[in-house]
N, C-alpha and C positions, 0 to 999 in steps of 0.2 A: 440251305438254311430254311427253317418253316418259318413259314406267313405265321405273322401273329394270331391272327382267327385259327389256325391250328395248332399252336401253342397254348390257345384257350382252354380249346377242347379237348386237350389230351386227357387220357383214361387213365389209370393206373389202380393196382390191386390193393387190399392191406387185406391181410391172412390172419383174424386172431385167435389164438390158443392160447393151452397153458403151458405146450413144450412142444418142439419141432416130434413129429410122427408120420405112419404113414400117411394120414392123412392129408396134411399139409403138404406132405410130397407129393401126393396126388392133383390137389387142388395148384399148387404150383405146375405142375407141368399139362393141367388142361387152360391154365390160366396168359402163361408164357407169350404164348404166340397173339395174346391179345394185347399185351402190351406190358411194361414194368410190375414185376410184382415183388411184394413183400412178406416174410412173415413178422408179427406181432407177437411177442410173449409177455404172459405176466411176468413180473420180477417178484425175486424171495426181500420179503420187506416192502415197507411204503416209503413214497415219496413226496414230500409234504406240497400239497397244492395241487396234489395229481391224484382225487381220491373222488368216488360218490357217482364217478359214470356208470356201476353197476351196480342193481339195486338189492340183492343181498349180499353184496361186499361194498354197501357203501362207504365203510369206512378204511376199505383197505384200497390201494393200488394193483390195479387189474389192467391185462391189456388194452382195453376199451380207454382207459387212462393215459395209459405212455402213447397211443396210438394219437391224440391230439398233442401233445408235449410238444413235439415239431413237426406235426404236420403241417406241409407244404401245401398252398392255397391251391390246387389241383381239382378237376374230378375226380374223384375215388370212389371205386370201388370194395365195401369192406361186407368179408364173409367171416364167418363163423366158423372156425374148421368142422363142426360136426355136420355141413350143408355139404349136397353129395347131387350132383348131376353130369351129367357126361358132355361129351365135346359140342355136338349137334345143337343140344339145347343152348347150351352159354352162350354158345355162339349165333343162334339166332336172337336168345335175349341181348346178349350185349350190340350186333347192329343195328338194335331196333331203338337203344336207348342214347346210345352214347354219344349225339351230336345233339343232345335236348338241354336245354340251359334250365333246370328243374333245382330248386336248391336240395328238393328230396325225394327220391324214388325209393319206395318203400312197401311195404303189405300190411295192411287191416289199419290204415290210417284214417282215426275219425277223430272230431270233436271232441271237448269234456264232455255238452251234453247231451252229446248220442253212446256214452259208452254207460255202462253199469258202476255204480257209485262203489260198488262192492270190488273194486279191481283193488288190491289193497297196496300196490305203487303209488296211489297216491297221496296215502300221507308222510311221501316223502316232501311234499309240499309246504309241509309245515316247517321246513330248516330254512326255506325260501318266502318269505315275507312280502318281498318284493314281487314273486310269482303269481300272478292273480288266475284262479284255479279255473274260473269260465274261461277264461280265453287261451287255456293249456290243448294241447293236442295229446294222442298216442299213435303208437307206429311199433311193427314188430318188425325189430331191423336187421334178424339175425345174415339176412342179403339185401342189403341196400346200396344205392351211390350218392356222396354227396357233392355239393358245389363249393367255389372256393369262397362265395359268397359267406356259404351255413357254417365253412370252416372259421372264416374270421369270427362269425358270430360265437360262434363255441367258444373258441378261444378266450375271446371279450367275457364272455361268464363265466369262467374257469376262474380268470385273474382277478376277474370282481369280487368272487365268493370264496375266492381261494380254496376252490373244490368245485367237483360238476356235479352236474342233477344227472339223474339215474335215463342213459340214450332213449327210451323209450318215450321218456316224454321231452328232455331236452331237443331231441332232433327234429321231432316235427311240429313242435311250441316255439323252437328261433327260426324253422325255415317261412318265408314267406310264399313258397312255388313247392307244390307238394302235388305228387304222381304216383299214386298204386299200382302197382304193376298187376293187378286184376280188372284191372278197367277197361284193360284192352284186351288181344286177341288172347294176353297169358293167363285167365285167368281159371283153366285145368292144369297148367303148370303150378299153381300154387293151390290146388284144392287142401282143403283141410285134412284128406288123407292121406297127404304128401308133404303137407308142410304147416307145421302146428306148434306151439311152442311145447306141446306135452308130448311126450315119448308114447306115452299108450294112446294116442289120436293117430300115430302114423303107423301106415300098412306097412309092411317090407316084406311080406311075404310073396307080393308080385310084381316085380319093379318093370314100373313103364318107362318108354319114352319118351320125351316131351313134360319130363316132368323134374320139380327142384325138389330136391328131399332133405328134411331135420325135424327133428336131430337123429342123426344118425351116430352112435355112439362105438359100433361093430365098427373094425377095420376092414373086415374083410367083409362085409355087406357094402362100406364105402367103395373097396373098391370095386365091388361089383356091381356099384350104381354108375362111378365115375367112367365102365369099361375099359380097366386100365390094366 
């Protein structure tokens, strides 16, 4: 039976897409042996109370939605399907991270007011009245992990507002422990010509090692980043 301190810290995956692919087959079977994984899909239709976690389908139900619905107070792990690295890598990112009580491990996590006024997510702020916009964060979270702390938190604003605010700033506006994963030794793992929210910022024409790659949109580039 595990000790409770290792019941804390266990890891586990969530996989989100809009339909089971190769993709997610891939990222499931480099993921596996790290611990419980799952995938996450949109559904056809909304779900009332389960809308707004993503910010240009804030008003529809998107994985990023069903994916707190019941989520289980855990560490997790939640990827992107279109996020593409091989075994080597995850796997030294994930021993490096996964015994850290962090409520957010995330990339390009800053302030409101260190970021650009011109980011135009945030006048999703205005549906949130109660959200006071200085003391908001961002975070690009297409590979993040959260704690079960940041999980209640979500949660508790989900059922407040009867809808979420768009992950980008939800997640690292309720966490109170926040960790970039370029701050440390990773951070030509996530250079920005490897992992960018724009499709025309990332190289794929010479895929390294030691590196996490999105979006990747190509199956078969994925799999030949994932070497699968």
């Amino acid at each position: 039976m595990l000790k409770l301190e290792e019941r804390e810290m266990k890891n586990v995956f969530k996989i989100l897409s809009r339909q089971k692919s190769v993709k997610t087959d891939n990222l499931k079977t480099l993921l596996s042996p790290l611990g419980e994984v799952k995938v996450i899909l949109d559904v056809e239709g909304d779900i009332g109370g389960h809308t707004g976690m993503t910010g240009r389908w804030k008003s529809n139900t998107t994985a990023w939605d069903i994916l707190f619905k019941d989520l289980e107070e855990e560490y997790t792990w939640i990827i992107e399907d279109d996020v593409a690295f091989n075994k080597e890598t995850i796997e030294f990112i994930f021993n490096k991270f996964k015994s850290k009580e962090v409520d957010l491990i995330s990339n390009w996590i800053k302030h409101y007011k260190d970021c650009s006024n011109d980011w135009g997510w945030w006048t999703l702020l205005n549906d949130f009245p109660d959200v006071i916009a200085s003391q908001t964060w961002k975070s690009l979270n297409c590979f993040c992990r959260i704690s079960p702390n940041l999980i209640r938190k979500v949660k508790s604003f989900i059922k407040k507002h009867e809808k979420g605010l768009f992950h980008e700033i939800l997640l690292p506006t309720l966490a109170e422990t926040r960790e970039d994963f370029r701050a440390e030794e990773f951070k030509s793992y996530f250079d920005k010509s490897c992992y960018h929210w724009s499709q025309k910022k990332v190289l794929l024409d010479n895929i390294e090692d030691g590196r996490v790659y999105h979006p990747v949109k190509s199956d078969d580039k994925h799999k030949e980043i994932c070497r699968l």
